[in-house]
VEXPA-726829 format. One record per residue: residue in one letter; residue number from 0; x, y, z of N, C-alpha, C, CB in turn. Coordinates in Angstrom, 1 decimal. Each point is the difference from the previous one (the first is absolute). Glycine has a CB too. Layout:
BEGIN
<"A"; NUM; <X; Y; Z>; <X; Y; Z>; <X; Y; Z>; <X; Y; Z>>
...
This chain:
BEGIN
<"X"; 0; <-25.8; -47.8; 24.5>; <1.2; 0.3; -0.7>; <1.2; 0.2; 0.9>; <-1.4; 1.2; -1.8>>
<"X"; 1; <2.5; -1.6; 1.7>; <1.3; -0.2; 0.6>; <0.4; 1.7; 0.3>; <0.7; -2.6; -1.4>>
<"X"; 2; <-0.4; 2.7; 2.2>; <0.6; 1.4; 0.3>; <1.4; 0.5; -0.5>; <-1.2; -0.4; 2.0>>
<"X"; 3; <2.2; -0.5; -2.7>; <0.6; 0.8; -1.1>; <-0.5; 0.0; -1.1>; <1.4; -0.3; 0.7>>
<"X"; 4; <-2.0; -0.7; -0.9>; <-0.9; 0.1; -1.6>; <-0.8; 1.5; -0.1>; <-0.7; -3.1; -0.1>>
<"X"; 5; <-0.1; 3.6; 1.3>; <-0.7; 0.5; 0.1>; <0.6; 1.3; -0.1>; <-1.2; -1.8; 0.9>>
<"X"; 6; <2.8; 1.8; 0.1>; <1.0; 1.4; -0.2>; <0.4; 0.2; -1.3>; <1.0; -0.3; 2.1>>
<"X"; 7; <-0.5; -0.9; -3.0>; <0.3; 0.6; -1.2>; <-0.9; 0.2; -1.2>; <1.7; -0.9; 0.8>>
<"X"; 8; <-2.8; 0.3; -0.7>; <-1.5; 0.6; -0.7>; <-0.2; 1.5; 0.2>; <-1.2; -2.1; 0.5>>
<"X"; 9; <1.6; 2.4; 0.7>; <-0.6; 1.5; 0.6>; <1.2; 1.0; -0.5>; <-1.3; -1.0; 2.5>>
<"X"; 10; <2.3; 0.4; -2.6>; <1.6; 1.2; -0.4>; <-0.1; -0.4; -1.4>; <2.2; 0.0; 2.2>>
<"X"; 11; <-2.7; -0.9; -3.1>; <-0.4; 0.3; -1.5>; <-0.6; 0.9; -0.7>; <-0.1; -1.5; 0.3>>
<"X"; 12; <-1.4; 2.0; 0.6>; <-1.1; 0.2; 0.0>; <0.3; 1.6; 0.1>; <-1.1; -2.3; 0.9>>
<"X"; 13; <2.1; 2.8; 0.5>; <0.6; 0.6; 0.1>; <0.7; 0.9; 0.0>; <-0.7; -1.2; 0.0>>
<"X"; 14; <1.5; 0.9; -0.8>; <1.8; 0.2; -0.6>; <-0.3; -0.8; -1.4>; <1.9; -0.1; 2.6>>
<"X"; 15; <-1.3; -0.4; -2.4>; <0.2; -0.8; -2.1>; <-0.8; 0.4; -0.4>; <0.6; -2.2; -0.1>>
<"X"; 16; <-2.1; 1.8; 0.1>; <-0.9; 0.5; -0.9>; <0.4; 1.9; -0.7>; <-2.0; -2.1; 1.6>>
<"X"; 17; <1.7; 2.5; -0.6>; <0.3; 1.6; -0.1>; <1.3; 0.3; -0.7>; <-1.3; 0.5; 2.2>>
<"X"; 18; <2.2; -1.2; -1.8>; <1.4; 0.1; -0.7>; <-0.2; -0.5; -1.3>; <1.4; -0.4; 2.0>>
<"X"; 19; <-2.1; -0.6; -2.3>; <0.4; -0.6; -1.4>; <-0.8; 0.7; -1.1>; <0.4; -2.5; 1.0>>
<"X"; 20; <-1.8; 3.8; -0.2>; <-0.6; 0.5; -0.7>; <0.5; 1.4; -0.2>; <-1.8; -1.7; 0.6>>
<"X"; 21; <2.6; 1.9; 0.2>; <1.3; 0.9; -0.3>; <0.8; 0.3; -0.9>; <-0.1; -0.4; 1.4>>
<"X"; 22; <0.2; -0.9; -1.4>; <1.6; -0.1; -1.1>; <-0.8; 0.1; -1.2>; <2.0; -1.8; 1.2>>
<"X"; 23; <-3.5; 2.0; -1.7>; <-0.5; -0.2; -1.1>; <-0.4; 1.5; -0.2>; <-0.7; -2.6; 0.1>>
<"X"; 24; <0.7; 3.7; 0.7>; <-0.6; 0.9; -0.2>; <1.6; 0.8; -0.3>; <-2.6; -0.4; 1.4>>
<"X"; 25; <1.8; 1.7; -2.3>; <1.6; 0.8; -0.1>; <0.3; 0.8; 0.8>; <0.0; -0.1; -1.8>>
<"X"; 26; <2.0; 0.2; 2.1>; <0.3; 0.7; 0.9>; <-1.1; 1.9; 0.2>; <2.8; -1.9; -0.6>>
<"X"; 27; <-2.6; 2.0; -1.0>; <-0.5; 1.7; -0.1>; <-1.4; 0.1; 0.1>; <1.8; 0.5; -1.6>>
<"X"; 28; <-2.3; 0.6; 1.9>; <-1.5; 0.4; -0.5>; <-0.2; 1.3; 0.1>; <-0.8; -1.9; 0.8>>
<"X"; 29; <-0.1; 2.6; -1.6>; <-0.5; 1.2; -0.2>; <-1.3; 0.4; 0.5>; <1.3; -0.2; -1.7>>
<"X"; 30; <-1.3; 1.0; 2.7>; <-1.7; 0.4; 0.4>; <0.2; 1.6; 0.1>; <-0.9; -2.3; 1.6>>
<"X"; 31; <-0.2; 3.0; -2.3>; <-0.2; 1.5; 0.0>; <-1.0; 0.2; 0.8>; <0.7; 0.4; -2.0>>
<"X"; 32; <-1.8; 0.5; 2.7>; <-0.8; 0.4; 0.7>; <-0.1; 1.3; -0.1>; <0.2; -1.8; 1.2>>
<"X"; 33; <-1.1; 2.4; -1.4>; <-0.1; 1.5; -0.2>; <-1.5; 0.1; 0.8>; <1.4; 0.5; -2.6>>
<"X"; 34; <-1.3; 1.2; 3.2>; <-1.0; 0.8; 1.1>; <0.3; 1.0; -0.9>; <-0.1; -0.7; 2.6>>
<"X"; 35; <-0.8; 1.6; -2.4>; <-0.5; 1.6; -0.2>; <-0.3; 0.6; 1.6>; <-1.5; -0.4; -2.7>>
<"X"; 36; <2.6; 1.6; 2.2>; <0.0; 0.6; 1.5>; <-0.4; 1.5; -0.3>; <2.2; -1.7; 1.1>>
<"X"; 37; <-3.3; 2.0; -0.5>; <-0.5; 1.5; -0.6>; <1.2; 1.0; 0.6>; <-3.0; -0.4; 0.3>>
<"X"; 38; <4.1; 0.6; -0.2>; <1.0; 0.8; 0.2>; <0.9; 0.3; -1.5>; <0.1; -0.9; 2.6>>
<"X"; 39; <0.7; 2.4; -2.7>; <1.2; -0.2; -1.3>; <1.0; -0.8; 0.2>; <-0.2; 2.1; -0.6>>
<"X"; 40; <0.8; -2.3; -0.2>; <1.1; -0.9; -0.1>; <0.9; 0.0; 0.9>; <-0.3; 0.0; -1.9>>
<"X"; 41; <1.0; 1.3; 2.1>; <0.5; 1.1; 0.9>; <0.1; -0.4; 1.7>; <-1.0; 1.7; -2.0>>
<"X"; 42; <-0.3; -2.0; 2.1>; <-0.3; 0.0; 1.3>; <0.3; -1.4; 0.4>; <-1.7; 1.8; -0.3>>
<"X"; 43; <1.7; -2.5; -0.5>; <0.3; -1.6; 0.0>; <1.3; -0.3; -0.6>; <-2.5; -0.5; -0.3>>
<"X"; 44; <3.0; 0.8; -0.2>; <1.7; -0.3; -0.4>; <0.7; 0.6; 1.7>; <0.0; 0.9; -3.6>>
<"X"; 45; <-0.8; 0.3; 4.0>; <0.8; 0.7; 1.3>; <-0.1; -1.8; 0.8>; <-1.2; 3.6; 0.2>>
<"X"; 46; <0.0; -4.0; 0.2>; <0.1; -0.9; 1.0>; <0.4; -0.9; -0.3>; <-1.3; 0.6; 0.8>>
<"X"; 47; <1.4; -1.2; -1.8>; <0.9; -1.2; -0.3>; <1.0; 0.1; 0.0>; <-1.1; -0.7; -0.9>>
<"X"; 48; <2.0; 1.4; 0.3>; <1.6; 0.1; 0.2>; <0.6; 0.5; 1.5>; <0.0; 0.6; -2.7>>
<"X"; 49; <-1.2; -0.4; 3.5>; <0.5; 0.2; 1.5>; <0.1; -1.1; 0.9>; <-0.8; 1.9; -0.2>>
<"X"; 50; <1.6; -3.1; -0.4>; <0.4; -0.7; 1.0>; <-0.1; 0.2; 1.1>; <1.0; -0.4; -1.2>>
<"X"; 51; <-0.2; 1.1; 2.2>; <-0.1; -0.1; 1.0>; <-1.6; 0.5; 0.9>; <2.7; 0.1; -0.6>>
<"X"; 52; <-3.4; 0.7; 0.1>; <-1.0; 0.1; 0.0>; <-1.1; -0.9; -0.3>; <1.1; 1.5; 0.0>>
<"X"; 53; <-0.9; -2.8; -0.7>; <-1.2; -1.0; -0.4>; <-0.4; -0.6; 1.4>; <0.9; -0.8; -2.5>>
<"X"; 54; <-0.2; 0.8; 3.7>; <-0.8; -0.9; 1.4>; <-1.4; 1.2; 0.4>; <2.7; -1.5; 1.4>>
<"X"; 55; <-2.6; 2.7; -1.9>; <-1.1; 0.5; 0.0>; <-1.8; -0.5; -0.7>; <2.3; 1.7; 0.2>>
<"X"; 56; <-1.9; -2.4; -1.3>; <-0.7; -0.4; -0.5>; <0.0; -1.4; -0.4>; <-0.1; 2.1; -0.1>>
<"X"; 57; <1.0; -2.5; 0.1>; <0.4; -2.0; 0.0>; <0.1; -0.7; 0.8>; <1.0; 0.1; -1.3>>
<"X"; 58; <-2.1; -0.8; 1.5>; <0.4; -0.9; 1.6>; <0.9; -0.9; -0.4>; <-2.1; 0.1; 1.3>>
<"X"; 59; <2.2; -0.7; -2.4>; <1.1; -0.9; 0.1>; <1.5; 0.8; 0.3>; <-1.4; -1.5; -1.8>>
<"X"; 60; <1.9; 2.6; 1.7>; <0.7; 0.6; 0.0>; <0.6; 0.8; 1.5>; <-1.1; -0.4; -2.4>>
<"X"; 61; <1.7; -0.4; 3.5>; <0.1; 0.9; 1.3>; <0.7; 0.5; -0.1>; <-0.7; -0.7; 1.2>>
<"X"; 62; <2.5; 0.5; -1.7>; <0.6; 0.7; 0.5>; <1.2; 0.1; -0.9>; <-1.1; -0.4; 2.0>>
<"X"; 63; <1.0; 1.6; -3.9>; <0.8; -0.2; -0.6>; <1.4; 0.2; 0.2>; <-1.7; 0.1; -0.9>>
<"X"; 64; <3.1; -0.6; 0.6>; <0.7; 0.3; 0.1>; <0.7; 0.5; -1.7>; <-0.4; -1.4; 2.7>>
<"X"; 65; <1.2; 2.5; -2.4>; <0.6; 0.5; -0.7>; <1.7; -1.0; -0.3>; <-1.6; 2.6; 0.9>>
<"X"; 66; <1.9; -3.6; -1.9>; <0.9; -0.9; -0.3>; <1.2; 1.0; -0.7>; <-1.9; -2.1; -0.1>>
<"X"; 67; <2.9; 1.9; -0.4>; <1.3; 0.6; -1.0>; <-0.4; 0.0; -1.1>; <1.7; -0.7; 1.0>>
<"X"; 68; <-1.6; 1.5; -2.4>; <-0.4; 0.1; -1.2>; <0.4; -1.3; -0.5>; <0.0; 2.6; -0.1>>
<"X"; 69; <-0.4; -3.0; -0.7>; <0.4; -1.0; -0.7>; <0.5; 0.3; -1.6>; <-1.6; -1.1; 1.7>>
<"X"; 70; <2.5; 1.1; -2.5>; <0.4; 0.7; -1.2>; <-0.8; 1.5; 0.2>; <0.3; -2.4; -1.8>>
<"X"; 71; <-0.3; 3.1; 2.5>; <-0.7; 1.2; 0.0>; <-1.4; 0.4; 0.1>; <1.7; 0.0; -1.0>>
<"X"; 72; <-2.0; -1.2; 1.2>; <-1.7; -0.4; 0.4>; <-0.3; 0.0; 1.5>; <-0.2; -1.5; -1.9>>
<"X"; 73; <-1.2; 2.6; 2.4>; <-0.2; -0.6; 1.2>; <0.0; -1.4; 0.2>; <-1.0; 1.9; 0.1>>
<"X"; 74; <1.2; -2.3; 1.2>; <-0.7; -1.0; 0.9>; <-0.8; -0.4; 1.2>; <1.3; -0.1; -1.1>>
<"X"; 75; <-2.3; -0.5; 1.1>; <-0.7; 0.4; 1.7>; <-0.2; -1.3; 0.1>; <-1.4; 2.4; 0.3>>
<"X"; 76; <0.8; -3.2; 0.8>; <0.3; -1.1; 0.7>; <-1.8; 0.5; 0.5>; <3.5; -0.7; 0.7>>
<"X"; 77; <-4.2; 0.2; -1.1>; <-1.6; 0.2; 0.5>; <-0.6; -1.1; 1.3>; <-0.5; 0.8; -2.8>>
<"X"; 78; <1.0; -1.9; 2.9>; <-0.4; -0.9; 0.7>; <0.7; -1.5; -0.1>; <-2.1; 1.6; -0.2>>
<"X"; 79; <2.7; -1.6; 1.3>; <0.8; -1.0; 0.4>; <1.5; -0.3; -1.0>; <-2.5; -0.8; 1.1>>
<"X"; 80; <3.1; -0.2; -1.6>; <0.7; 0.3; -1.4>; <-0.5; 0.6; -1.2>; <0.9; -1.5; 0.7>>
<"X"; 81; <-2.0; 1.6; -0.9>; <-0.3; 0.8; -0.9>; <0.6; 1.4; -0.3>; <-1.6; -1.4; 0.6>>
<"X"; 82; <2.4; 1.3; -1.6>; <0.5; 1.5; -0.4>; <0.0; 0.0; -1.8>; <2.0; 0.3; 2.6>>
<"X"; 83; <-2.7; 1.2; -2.8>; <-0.4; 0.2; -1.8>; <0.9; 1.3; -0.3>; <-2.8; -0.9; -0.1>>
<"X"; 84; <3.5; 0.3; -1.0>; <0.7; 1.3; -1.0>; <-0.7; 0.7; -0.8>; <1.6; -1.0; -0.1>>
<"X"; 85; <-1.5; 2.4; 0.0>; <-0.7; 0.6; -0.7>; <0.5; 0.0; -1.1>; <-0.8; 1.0; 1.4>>
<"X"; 86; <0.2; -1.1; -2.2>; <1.3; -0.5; -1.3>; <-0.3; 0.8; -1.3>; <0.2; -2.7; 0.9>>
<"X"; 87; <-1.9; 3.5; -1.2>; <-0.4; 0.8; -0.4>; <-1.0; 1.1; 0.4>; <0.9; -1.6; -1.1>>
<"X"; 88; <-0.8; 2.9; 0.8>; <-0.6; 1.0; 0.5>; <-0.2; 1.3; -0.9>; <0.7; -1.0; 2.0>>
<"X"; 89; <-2.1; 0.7; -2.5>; <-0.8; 0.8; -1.2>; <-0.9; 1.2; 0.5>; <-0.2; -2.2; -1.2>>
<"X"; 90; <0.7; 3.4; 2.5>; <-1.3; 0.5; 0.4>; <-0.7; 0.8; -1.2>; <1.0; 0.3; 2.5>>
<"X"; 91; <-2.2; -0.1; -2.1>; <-1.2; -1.0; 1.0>; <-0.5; -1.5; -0.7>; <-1.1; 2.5; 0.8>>
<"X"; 92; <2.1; -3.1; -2.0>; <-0.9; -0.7; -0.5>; <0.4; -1.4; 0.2>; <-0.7; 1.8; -1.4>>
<"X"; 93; <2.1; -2.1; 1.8>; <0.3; -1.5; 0.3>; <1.1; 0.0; 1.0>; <-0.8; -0.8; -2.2>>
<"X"; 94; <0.7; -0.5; 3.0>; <0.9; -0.2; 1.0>; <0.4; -1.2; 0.0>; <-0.7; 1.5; 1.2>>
<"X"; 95; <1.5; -2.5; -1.7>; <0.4; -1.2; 0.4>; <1.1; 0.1; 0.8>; <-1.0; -1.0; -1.7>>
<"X"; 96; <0.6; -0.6; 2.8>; <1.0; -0.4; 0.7>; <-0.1; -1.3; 0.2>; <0.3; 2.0; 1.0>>
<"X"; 97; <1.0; -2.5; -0.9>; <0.3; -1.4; -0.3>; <0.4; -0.5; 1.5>; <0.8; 0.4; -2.6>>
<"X"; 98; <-1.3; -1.9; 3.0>; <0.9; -0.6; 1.0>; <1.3; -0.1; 0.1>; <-1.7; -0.9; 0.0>>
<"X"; 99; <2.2; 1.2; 1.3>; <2.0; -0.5; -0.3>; <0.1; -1.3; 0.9>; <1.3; 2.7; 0.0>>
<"X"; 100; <-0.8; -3.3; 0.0>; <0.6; -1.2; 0.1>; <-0.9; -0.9; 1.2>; <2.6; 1.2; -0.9>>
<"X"; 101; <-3.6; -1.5; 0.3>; <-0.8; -1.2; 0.8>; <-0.3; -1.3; -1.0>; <-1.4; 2.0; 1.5>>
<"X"; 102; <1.8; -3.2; -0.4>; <0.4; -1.1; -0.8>; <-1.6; -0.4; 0.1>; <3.0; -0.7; 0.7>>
<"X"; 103; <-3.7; 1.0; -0.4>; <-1.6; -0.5; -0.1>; <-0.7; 0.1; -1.2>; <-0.1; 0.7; 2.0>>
<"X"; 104; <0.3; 1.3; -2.3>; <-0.7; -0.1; -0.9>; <0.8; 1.6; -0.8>; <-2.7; -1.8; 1.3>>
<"X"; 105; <2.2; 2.3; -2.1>; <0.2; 1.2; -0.7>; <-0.6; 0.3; -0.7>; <1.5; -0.2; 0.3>>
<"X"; 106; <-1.0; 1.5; -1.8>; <-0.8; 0.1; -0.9>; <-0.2; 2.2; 0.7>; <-1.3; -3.8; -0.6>>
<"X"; 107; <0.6; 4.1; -0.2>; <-0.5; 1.4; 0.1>; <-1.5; 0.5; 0.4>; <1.8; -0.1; -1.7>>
<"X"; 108; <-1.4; 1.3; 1.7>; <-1.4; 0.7; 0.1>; <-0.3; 1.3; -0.9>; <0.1; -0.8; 2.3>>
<"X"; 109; <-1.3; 0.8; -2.9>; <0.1; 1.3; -0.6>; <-1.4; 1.1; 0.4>; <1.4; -1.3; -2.1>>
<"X"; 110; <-1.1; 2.2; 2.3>; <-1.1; 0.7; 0.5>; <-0.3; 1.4; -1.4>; <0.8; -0.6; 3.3>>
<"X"; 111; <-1.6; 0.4; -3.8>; <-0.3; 0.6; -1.2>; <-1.2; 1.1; 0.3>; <1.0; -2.2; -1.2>>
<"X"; 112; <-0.8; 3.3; 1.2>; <-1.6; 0.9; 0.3>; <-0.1; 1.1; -1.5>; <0.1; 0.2; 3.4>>
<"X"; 113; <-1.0; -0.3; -3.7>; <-0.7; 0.7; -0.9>; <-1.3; 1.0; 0.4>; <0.9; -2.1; -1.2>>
<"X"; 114; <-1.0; 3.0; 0.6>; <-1.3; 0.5; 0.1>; <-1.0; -0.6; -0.6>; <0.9; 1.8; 0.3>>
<"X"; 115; <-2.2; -1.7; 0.2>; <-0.7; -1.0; -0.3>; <-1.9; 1.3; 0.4>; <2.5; -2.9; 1.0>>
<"X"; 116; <-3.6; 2.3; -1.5>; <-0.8; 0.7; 0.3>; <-0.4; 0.2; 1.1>; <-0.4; -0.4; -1.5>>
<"X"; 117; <0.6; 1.9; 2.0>; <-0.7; -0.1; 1.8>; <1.3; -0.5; 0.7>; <-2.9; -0.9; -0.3>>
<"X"; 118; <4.4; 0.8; -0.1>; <1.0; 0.2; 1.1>; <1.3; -1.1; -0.4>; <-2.1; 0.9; 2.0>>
<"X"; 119; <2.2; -1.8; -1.8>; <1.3; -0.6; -0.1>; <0.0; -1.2; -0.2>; <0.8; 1.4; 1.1>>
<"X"; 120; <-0.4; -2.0; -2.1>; <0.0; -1.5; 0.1>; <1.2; -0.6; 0.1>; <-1.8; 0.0; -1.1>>
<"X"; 121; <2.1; -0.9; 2.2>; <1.2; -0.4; 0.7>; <0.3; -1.6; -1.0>; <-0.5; 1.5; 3.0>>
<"X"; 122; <1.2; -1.6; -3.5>; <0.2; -1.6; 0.0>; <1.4; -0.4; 0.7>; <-1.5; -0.2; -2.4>>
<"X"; 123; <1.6; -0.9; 3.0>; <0.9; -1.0; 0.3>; <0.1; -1.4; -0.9>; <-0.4; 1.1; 2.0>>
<"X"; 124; <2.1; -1.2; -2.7>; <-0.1; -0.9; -0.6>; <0.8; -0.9; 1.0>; <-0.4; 1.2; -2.2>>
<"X"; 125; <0.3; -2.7; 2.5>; <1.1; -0.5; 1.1>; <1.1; -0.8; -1.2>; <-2.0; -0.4; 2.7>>
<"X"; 126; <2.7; 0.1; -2.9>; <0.8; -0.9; -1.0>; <0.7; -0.6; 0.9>; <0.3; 1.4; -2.2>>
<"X"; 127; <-0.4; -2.8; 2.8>; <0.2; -0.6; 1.0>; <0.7; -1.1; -0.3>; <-1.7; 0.8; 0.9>>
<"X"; 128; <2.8; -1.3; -0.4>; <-0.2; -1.4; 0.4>; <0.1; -0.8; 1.3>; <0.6; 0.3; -1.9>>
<"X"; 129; <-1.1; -1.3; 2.0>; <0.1; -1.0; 1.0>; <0.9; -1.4; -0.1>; <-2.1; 1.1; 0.3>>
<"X"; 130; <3.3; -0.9; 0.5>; <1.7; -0.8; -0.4>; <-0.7; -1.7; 0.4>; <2.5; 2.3; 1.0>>
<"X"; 131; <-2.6; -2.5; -0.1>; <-0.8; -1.1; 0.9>; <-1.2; -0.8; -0.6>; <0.6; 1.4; 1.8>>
<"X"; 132; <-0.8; -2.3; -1.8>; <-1.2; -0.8; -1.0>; <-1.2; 0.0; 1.2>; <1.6; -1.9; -2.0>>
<"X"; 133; <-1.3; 1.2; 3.2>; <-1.2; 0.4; 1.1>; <-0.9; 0.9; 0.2>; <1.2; -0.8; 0.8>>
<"X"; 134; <0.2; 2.4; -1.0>; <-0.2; 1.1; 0.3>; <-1.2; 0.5; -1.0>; <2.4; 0.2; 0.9>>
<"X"; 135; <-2.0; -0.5; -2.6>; <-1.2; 0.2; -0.8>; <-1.3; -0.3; -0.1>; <1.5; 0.2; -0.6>>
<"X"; 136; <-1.3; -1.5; 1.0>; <-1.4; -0.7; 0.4>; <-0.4; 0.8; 0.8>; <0.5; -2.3; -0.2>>
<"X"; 137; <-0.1; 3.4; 1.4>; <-1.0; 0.1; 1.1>; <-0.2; 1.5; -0.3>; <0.7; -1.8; 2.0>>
<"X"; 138; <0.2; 2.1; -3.0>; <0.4; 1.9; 0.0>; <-1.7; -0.2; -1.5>; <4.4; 0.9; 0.4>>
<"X"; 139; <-4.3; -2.2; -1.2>; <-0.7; 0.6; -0.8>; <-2.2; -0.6; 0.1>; <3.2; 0.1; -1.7>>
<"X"; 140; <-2.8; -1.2; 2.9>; <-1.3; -0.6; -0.1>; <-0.5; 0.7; 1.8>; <0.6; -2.8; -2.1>>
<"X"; 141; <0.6; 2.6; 2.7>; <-0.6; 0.8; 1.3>; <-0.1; 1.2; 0.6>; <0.4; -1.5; 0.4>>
<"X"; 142; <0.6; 2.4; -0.9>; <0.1; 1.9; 0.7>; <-0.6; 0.0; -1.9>; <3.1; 1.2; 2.7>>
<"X"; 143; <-2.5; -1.7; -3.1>; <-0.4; 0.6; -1.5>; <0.8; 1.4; -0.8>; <-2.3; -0.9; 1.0>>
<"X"; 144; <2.6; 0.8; -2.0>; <1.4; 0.7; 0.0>; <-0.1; 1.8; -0.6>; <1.3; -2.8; -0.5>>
<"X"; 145; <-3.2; 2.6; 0.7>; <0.1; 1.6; 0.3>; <-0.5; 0.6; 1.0>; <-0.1; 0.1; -1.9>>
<"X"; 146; <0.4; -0.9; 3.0>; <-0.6; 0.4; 1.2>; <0.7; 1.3; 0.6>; <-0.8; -2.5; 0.3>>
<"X"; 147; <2.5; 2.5; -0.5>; <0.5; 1.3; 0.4>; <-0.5; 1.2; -0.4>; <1.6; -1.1; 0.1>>
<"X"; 148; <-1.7; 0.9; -1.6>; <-0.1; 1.2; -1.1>; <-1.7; 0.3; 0.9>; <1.8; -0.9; -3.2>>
<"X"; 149; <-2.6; -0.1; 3.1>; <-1.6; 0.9; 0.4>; <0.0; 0.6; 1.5>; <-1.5; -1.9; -1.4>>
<"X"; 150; <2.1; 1.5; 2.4>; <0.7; 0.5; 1.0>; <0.4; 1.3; 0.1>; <0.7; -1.9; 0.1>>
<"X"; 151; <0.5; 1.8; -0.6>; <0.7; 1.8; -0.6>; <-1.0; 0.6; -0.6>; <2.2; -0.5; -0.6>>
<"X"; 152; <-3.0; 0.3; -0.3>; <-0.7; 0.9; -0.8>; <-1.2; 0.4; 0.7>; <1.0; -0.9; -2.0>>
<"X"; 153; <-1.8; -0.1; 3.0>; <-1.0; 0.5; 1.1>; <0.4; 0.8; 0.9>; <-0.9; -1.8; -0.2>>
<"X"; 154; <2.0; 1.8; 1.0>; <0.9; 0.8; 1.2>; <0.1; 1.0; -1.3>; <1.8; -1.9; 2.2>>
<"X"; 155; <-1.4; 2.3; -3.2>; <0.4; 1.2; -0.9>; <-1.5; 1.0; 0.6>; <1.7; -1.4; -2.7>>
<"X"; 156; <-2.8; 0.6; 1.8>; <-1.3; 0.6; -0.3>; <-0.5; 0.7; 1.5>; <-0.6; -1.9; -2.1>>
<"X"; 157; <0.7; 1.0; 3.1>; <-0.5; 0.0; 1.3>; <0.8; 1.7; 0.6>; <-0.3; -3.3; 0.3>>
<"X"; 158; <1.6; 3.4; -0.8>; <1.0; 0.0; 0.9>; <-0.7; 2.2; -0.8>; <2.9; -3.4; 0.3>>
<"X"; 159; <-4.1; 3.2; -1.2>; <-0.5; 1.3; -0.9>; <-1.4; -0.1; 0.9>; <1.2; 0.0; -3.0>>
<"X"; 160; <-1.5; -0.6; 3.5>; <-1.4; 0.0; 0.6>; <-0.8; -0.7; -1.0>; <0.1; 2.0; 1.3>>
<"X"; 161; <0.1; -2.9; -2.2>; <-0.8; -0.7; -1.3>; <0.0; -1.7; 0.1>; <0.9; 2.3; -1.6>>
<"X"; 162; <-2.1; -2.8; 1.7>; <0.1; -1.6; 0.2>; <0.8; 0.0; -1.4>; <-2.4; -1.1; 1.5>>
<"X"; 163; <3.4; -0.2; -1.0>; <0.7; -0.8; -0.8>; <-0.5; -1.1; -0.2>; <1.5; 0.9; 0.6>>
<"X"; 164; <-1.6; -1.1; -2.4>; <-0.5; -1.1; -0.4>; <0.9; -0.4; -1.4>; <-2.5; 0.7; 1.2>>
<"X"; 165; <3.5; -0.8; -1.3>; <0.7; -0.4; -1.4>; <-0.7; -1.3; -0.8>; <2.2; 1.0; 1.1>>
<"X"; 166; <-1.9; -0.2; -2.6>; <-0.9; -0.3; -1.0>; <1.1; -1.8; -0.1>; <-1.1; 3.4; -1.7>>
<"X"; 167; <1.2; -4.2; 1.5>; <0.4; -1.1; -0.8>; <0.5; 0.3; -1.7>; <-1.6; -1.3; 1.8>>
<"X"; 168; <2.6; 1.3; -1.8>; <0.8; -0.2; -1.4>; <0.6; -1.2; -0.7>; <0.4; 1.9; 0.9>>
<"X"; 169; <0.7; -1.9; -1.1>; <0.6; -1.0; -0.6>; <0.6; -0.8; 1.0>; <0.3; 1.1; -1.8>>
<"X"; 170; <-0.5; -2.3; 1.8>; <1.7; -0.9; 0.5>; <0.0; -1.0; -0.9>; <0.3; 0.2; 2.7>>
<"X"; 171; <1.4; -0.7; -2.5>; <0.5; -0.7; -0.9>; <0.7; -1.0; 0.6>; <-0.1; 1.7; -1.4>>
């Protein structure tokens, strides 16, 4: 085979392919994931809304920074441009926060805890999107697009002395 023939076979295969299977998938998606954490609610609303405190227990998380309110909403900057508005706050029972201005991707988070038998049941809803058609192709067939949410919610469980294992829910 000819060595451009062979370069542009290989950047099809690539790029285009992944792009064109992009553009077919939708920008949005929904994934929930829920753990039971033998702790009260109390004890777990405390560690989650302590931003600056999550590099204790999030390795994705080294070094938050405290951002300017946004309409009166916190903001923190968790890792690299990454920065989330808090945009609702239910203690102990719900916390969303929303991405601010990343041309990649966006969408929310909801952290929902309930009591539950034997201690707490945490859910994360993610309400996502992915702007980029490549980007979805890889966000939904290769990291997979609840891979943050099972992440966070293992580092949560761990972060109690309890293996993390989140249950699979919905996506959409």
């Amino acid at each position: 085979m000819h060595p451009i023939l062979l370069f542009v076979t290989v950047l099809v295969i690539l790029v285009v392919a992944p792009v064109a299977v992009g553009l077919m998938l939708p920008v949005r998606h929904t994934v929930t994931r829920r753990i039971v954490i033998q702790r009260p609610r109390e004890q777990i609303w405390a560690r989650i809304v302590d931003f600056a405190g999550q590099t204790a227990w999030r390795p994705d998380v080294k070094r938050p920074v405290r951002l300017d309110d946004h309409d009166g909403h916190e903001v923190w900057r968790e890792a690299g441009d990454l920065a989330l508005e808090t945009v609702e706050t239910l203690p102990p029972e719900r916390l969303t926060r929303r991405v601010v201005a990343n041309r990649m991707f966006g969408g929310t988070w909801t952290v929902t805890l309930r009591q539950a038998p034997g201690g707490t049941e945490v859910a994360v809803t993610e309400s996502g999107e992915v702007y980029h058609p490549l980007f979805r192709t890889i966000s939904k067939f290769v990291i997979g697009h609840d891979r943050a949410v099972r992440a966070y919610l293992t580092s949560l469980a761990r972060s109690f002395g309890e293996d993390g294992n989140p249950s699979k829910d919905s996506d959409e």
